[in-house]
PLY file of the C-alpha trace (Angstrom):
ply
format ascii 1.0
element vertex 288
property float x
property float y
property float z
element edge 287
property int vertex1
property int vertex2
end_header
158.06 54.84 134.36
156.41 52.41 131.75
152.44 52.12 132.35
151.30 49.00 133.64
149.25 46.91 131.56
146.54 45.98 132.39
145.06 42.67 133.73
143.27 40.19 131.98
141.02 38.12 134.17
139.30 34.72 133.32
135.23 34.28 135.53
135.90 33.44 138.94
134.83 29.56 138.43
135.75 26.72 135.73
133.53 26.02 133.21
131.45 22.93 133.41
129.80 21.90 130.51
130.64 22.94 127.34
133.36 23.16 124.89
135.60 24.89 127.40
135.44 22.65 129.56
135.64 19.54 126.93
138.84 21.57 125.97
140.43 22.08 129.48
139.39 19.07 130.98
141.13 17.07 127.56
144.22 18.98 128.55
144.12 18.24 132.03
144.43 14.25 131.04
147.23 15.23 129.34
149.56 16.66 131.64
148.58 19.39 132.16
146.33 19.10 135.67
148.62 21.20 137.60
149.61 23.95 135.22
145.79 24.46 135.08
145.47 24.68 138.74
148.73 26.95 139.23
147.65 28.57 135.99
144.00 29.58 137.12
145.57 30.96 140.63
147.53 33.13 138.57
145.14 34.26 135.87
142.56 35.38 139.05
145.48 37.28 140.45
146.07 39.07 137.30
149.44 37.19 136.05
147.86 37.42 131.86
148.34 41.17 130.34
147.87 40.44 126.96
145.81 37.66 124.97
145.70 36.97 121.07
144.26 34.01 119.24
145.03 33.92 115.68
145.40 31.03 113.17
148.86 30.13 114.29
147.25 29.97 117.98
147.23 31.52 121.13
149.78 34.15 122.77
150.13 35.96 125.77
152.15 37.77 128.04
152.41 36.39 132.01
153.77 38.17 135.02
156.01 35.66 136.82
156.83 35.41 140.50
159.54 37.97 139.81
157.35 40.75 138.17
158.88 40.33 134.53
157.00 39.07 131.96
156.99 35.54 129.99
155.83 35.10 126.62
154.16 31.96 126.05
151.48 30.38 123.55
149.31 27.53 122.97
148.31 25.85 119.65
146.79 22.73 118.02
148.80 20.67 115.33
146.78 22.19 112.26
144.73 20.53 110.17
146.63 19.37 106.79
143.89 20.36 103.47
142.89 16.17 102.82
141.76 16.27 106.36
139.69 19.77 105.98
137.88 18.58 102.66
136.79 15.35 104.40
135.42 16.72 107.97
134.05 19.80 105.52
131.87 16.74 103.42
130.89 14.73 105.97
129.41 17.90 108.11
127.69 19.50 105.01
126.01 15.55 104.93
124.34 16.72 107.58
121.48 19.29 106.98
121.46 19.94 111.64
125.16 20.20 111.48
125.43 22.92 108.61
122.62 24.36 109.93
123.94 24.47 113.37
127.12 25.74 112.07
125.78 28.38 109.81
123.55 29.67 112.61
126.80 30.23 114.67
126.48 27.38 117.17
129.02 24.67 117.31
126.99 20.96 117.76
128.10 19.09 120.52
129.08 15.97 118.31
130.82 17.31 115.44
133.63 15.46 116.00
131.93 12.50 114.94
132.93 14.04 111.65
136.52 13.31 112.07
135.67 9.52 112.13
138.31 7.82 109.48
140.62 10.54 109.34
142.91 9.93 111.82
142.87 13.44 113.60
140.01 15.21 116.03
138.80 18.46 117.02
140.04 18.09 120.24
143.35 17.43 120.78
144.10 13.47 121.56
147.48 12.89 122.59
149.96 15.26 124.36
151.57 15.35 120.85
148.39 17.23 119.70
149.38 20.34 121.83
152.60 22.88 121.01
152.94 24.79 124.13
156.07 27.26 124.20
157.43 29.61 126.96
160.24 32.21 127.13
160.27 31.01 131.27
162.18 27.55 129.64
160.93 25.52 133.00
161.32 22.39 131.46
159.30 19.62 129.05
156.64 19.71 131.80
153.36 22.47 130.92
154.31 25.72 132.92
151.89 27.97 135.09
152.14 31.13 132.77
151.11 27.76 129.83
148.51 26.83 132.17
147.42 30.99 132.81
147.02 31.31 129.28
145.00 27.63 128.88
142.46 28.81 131.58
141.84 32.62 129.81
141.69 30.66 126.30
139.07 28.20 127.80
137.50 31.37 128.86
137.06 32.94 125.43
135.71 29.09 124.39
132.83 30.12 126.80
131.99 32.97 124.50
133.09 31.55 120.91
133.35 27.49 120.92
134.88 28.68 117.03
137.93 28.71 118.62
138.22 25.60 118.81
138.32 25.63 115.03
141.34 28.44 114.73
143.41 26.98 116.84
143.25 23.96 114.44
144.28 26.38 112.04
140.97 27.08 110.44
139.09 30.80 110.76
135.48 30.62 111.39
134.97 32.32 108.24
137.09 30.01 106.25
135.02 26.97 108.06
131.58 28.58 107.04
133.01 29.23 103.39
134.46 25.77 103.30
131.48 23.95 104.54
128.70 26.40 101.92
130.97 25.18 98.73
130.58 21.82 100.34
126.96 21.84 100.18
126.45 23.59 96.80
129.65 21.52 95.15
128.14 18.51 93.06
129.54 15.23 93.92
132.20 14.51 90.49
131.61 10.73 91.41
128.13 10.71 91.18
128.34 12.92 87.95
130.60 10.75 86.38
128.87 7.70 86.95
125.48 9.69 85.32
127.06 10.99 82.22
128.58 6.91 81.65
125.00 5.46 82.15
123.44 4.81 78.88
119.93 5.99 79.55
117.45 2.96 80.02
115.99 1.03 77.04
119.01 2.20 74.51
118.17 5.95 73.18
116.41 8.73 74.29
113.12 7.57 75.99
110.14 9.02 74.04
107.21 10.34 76.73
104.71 7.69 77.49
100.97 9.06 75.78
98.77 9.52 78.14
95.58 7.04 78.54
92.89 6.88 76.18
89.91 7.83 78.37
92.24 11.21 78.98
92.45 11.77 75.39
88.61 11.13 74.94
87.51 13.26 77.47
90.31 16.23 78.27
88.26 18.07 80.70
88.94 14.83 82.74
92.50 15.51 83.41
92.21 18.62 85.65
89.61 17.01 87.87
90.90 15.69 91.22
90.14 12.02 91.51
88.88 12.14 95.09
86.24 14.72 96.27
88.71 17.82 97.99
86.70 16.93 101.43
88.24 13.56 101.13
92.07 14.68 101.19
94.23 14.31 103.86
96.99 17.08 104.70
100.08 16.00 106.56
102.65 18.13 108.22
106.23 16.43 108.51
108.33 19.27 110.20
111.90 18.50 108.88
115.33 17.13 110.49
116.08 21.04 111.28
114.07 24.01 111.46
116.37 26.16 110.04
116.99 23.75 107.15
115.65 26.62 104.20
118.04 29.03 105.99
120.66 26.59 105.56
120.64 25.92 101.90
119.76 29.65 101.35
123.13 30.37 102.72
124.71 32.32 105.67
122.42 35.41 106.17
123.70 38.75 104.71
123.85 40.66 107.66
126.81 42.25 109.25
124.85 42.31 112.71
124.39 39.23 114.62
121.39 40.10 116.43
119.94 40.50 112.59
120.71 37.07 111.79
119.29 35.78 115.04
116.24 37.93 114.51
115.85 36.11 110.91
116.09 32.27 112.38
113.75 33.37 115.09
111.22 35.12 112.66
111.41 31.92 110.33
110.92 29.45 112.82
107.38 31.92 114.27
106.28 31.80 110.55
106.54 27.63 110.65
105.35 27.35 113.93
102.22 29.76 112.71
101.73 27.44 109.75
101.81 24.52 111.52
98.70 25.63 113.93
96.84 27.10 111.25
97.23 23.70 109.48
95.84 22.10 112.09
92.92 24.49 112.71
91.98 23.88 109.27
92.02 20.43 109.97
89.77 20.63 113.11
87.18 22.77 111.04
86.81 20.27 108.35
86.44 17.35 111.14
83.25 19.11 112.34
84.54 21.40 115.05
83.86 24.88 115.84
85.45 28.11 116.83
0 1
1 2
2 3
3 4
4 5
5 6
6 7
7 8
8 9
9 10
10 11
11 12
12 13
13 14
14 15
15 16
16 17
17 18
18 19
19 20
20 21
21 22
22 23
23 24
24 25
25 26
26 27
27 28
28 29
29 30
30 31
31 32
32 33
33 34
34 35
35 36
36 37
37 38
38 39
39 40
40 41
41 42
42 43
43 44
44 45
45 46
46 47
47 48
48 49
49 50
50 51
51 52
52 53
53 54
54 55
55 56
56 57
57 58
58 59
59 60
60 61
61 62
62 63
63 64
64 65
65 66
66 67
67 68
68 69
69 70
70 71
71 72
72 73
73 74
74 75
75 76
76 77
77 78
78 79
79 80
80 81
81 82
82 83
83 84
84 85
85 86
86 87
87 88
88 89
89 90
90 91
91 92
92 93
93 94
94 95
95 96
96 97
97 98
98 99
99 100
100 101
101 102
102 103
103 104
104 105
105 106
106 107
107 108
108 109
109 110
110 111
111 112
112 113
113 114
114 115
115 116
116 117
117 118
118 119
119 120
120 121
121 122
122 123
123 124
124 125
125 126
126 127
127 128
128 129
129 130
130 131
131 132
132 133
133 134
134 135
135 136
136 137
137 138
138 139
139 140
140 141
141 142
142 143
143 144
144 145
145 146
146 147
147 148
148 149
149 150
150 151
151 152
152 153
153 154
154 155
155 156
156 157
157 158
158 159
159 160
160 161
161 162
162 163
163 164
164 165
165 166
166 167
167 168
168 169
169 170
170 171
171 172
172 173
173 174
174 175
175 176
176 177
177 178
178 179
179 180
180 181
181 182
182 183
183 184
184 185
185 186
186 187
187 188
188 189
189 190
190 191
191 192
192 193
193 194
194 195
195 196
196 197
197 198
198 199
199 200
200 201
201 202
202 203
203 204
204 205
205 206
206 207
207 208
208 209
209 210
210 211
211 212
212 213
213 214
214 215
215 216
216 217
217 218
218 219
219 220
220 221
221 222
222 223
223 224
224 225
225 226
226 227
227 228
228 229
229 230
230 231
231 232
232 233
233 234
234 235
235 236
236 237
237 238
238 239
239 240
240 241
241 242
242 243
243 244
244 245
245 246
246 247
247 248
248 249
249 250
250 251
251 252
252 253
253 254
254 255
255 256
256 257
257 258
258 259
259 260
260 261
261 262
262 263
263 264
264 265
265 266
266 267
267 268
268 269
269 270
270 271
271 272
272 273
273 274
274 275
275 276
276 277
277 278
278 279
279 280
280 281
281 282
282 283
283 284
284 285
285 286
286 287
């Protein structure tokens, strides 16, 4: 007698914020409202033995009514390469979004990034979803569909990424994509430097410096203002992981490493910050 597999069950309620739920609750406009609701009733029963998401998209095997089992799968039209090297620029534009990224979270707006290309994260019509299933129900989204949509929106719970791959595009090939992005010089903006004929004809010779310098040298290395006189400023920037970013994806296998890293770089900013300002505090008069 073959061994049964074994069940794969999604938590006991929907998600409610989130990309999940952005993901199931797009679906649901699009047809697919009661597949999701059969689809959940079966998932919690057990119905889904077997999950994979890959590039191509989601499969899985779903008991039907009658105890056999239906193959069915769930995918995104991919992403064609003009489209990738477009969203890929206009996220590495923005130092919160590749640091976001590159810190493993996915930012709520990044589809704003998709703006003039025609196509979305999400999918937007009906179109935008391939849905297959050996049960051959009809054009409508079946419950074994709708089983697998509510254990995929499941996984989105744990790995928004998904999102991604089921575009066609591998977390790893995302992060790869979008580092290039950010260390690739703009051939536009190179071109138009190596055509501009440098100001004033020639090569610019140095300007000399001012006569009282020249006169009196020791001048030069003494500060114009008295030191007690100088303001400090602290300007924290756009993202506090924004060194991390440009340094790159951290080389650790672990995740809890990485983590560890952001969290121990953001303490050492935070510690510099206060120290700044106790410094500041001192000078003013104060005590401690």
């Amino acid at each position: 007698m073959p061994r049964r597999k074994k069940a794969l069950l999604p938590r006991l309620a929907p998600p409610e914020s989130g990309w999940a739920y952005r993901f199931l609750a797009r679906l649901a406009s699009l047809g697919w409202e009661d597949a999701l609701t059969e689809g959940r009733s079966a998932a919690l029963s057990g119905a889904v033995t077997s999950l994979e998401i890959g590039r191509t998209g989601a499969q899985a095997d779903v008991r039907a009514a009658g105890g056999h089992l239906e193959e069915t799968s769930l995918s995104l039209r991919p992403l064609d390469s003009v489209v990738r090297r477009r969203v890929l620029k206009a996220m590495a534009a923005r130092a919160r979004y590749a640091a976001d990224l590159l810190a493993g979270r996915l930012p709520e707006d990044v589809e704003s990034a998709f703006q003039g290309t025609g196509r979305s994260l999400l999918p937007l019509d009906a179109g935008d979803v391939v849905s297959r299933c050996s049960c051959a129900e009809g054009e409508e989204p079946c419950t074994h569909a709708g089983a697998l949509a509510v254990l995929l929106g499941d996984r989105l719970q744990d790995d928004p990424f998904l999102v991604f791959l089921l575009r066609g595009v591998p977390r790893e090939e995302l992060l790869e994509g979008l580092q290039r992005a950010r260390t690739r010089p703009d051939r536009k903006t190179e071109t138009r430097s190596a055509d501009a004929p440098a100001p004033g004809g020639a090569a610019e010779t140095p300007e000399p410096l001012p006569r009282h310098i020249l006169e009196r040298p020791e001048l030069f290395y003494r500060p114009g203002e008295p030191v007690a006189a100088l303001r400090s400023s602290f300007a924290p920037p756009e993202h506090p992981e924004a060194v991390l970013t440009r340094l790159g994806p951290p080389p650790f296998r672990d995740a809890e490493a990485s983590r560890l890293l952001v969290d121990l770089h953001r303490a050492i900013g935070l510690g510099a910050r206060e120290r700044l300002s106790e410094w500041e505090w001192r000078k003013a008069g104060g005590r401690g």
